[in-house]
N, C-alpha and C positions, 0 to 999 in steps of 0.2 A: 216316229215323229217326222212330218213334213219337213223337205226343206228351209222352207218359207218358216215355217216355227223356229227352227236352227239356224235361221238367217238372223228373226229376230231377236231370238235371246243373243245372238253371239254380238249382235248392232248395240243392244241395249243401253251401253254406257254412252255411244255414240249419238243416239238419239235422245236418251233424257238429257246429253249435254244443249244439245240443238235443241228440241222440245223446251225448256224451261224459257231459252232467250226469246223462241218464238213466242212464248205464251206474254212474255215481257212488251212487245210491239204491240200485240193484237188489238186492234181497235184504235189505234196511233194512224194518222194520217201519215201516208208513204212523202213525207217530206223530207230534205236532204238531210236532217238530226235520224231520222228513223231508217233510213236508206246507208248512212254510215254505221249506224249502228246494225243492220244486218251484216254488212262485210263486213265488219267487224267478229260478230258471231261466226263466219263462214271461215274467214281465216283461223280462228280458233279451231277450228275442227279440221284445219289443215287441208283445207281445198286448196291454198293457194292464195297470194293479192290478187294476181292478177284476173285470176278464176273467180275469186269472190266478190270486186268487182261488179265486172262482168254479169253475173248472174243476179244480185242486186240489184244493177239497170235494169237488167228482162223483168224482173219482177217489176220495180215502179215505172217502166214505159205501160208495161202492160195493164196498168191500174194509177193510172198519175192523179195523184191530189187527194186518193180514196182511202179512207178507213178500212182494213182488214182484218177478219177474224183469223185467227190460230188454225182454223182447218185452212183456210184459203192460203196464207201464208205457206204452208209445209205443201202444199198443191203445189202452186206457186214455183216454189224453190225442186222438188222434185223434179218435176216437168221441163226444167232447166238441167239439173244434175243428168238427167237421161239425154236429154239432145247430144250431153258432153261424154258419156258414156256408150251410147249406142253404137256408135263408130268399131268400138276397141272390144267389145263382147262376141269375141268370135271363139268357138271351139277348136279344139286341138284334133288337127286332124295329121294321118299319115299320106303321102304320095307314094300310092302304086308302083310309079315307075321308079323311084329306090327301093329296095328292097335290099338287105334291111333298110326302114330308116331311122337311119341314127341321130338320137338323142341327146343331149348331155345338159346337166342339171347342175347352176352355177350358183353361187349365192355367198354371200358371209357365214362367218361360223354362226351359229345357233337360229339361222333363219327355218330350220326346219327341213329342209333341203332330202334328207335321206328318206325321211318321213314320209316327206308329198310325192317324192318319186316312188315311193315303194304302192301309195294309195293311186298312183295314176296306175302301176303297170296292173293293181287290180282291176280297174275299170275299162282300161283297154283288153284285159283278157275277159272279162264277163263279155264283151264284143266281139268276141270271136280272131281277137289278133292273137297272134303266135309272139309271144314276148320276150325277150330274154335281156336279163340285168349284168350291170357290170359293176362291181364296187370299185371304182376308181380314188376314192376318197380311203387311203392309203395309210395316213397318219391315223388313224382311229382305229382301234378294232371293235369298237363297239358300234363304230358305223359299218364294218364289214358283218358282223353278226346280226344288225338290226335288218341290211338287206339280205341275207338269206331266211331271215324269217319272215320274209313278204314274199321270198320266191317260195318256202312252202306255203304259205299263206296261198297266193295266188298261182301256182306252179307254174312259173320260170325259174328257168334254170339262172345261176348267178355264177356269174365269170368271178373268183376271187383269187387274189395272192395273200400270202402275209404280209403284215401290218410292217410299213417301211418300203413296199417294193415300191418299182418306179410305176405313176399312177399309167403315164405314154403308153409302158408295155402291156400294162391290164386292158386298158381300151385297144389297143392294136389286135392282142390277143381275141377280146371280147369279137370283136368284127370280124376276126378268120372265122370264128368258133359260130356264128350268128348266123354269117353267109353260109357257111359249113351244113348249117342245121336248118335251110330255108324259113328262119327267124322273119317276119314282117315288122317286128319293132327291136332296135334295140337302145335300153335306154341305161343311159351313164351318169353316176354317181360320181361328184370330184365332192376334193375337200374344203373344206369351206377356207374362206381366205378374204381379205382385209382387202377391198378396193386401193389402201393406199400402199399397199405392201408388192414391190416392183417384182422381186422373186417370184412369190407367189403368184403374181398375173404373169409371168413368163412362163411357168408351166403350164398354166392353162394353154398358152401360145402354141406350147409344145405337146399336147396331147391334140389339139386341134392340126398342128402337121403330120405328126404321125398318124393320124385316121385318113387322111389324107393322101398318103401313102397306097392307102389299100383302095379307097375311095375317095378320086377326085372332088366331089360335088358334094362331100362329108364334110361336116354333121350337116345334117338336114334342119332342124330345130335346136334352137336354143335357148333355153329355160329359165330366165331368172325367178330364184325365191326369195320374196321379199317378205321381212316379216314388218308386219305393219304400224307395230310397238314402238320402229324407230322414226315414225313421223317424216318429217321432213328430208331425213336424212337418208330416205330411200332412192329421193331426187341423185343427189351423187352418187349411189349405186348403181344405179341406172346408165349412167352416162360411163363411169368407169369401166362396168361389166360388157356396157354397149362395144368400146372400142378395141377392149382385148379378146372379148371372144363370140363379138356378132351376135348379138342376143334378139331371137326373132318372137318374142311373147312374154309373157309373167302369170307367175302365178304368187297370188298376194296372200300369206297366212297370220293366224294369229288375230285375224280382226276382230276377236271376242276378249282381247286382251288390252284394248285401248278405246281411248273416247277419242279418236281422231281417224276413225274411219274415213276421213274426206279425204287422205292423202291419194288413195286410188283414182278420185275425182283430179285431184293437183297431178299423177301421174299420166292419164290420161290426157288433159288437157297441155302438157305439157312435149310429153313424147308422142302420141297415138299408137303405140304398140300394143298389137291385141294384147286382150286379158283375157287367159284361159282358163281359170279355176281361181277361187277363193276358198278361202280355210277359215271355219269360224269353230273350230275344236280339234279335239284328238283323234277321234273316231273316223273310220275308212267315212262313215254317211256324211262327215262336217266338213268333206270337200268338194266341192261340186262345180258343173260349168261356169262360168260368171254369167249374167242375167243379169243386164242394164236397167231395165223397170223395178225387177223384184228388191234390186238394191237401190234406187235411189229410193225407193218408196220408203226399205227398213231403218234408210241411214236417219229422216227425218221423222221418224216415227207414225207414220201412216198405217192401215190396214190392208190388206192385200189386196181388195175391193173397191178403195175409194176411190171417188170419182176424180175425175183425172183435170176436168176443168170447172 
């Protein structure tokens, strides 16, 4: 299956949400009843107010006073959604001159986080990178056995202690062991933890000094995984993970699990932090770059081909 397929079955709910309201407008002259009643629709799907808005204007400046069909509509509103997306759809890349570069993969408990680190360090090694994992994420040992079955999966090797050690020493360790082994990626596993919970963002405080230690300019990257189910509530993620542990990208999963795909849109327009992967399943295939066209297109239920104006 294409990704574009696996885009759109994972959008589905997303789109039939969006899709029925638009079918509801179609043929309604874009007047200020019909024009609130899109932001209205938009905000539902968790773009945002002030995104949704926004994107409403573009749509009846660009057609003022005009009756719109359901295709032109999702046009329309697409072609807006990508202006606000296009920015933030950058890939994940490594810098050369770190070597390793180190990684670390942040997020709340159940966002997926072991999961999508273990599917990136596949796709960086079918690349040809040298990758080696660290299960940092300490309190689990089901999260320490879920990443060594991605290092045989994908063969790196995985830095691990028992369940309880200090996550600091795994990661410190990980990065002797990394540089040690002329490693070009390495990427770290912490344990998932509660944005409002102070302890828990202090150790992350304290794994990012100790790498530190070894590597001034460390971590290089930093991963939030946000699972997309939580809507609105990814916004203070965001911002919480942003200030304890410098967060330089996202990767948004789960978006085959809600009808409020638009949040990625509301993150976007909100922080501009690139977006490096999306997750619309389980499977190593159901996570892939982000692609600002492919998904505004899926979010409003468009086909891969339609015409764009």
């Amino acid at each position: 299956m294409s990704f574009w397929k696996r885009l759109t079955s994972g959008l589905s709910r997303s789109a039939s949400k969006l899709g029925s309201g638009f079918k509801g407008l179609a043929a309604r002259k874009l007047d200020a009843a019909t024009v609130e009643e899109l932001e209205e629709l938009l905000i539902q799907a968790d773009v945002g107010t002030d995104t949704a808005v926004k994107i409403a204007k573009a749509v009846s400046d660009s057609r003022p006073g005009r009756s719109l069909e359901d295709h032109e509509i999702r046009v329309l509103v697409a072609n807006e959604i990508e202006k606000i997306l296009a920015p933030v759809a950058q890939p994940f890349t490594s810098d050369p001159a770190h070597k390793p570069f180190v990684t670390l993969a942040v997020g709340v408990n159940g966002s997926g986080k072991t999961t999508t680190l273990g599917k990136i360090a596949a796709r960086l090694s079918e690349n040809g990178n040298k990758v080696m994992l660290a299960a940092a994420d300490t309190f689990r040992a089901a999260a320490i056995d879920q990443l060594k079955v991605w290092g045989e999966r994908t063969g790196a090797p995985v830095i691990a202690k028992a369940p309880g050690a200090d996550p600091a020493g795994v990661a410190f360790e990980a990065l002797e062991k990394a540089r040690a082994g002329n490693s070009d990626i390495l990427l770290i596993d912490t344990a998932g933890r509660l944005q409002n919970k102070a302890a828990l963002m202090d150790e992350l405080e304290k794994i990012n000094r100790v790498i530190k230690k070894l590597d001034a300019t460390a971590p290089h990257a930093v991963l939030l995984v946000l699972d997309a189910t939580v809507g609105q509530n990814a916004l203070s993620q965001v911002e919480a993970f942003g200030k304890t542990a410098g967060v330089t990208g996202l990767v948004i999963t789960k978006l085959d699990g809600t009808a409020k795909g638009g949040i990625l849109v509301a993150l976007a327009a909100k922080f501009g932090l690139p977006v490096h992967f999306i997750g619309v399943g389980e499977s190593l295939e159901d996570l892939a770059p982000f692609d600002a066209r492919a998904f505004s297109r899926a979010l409003v239920g468009l086909s891969e081909d339609a015409e764009t104006a």
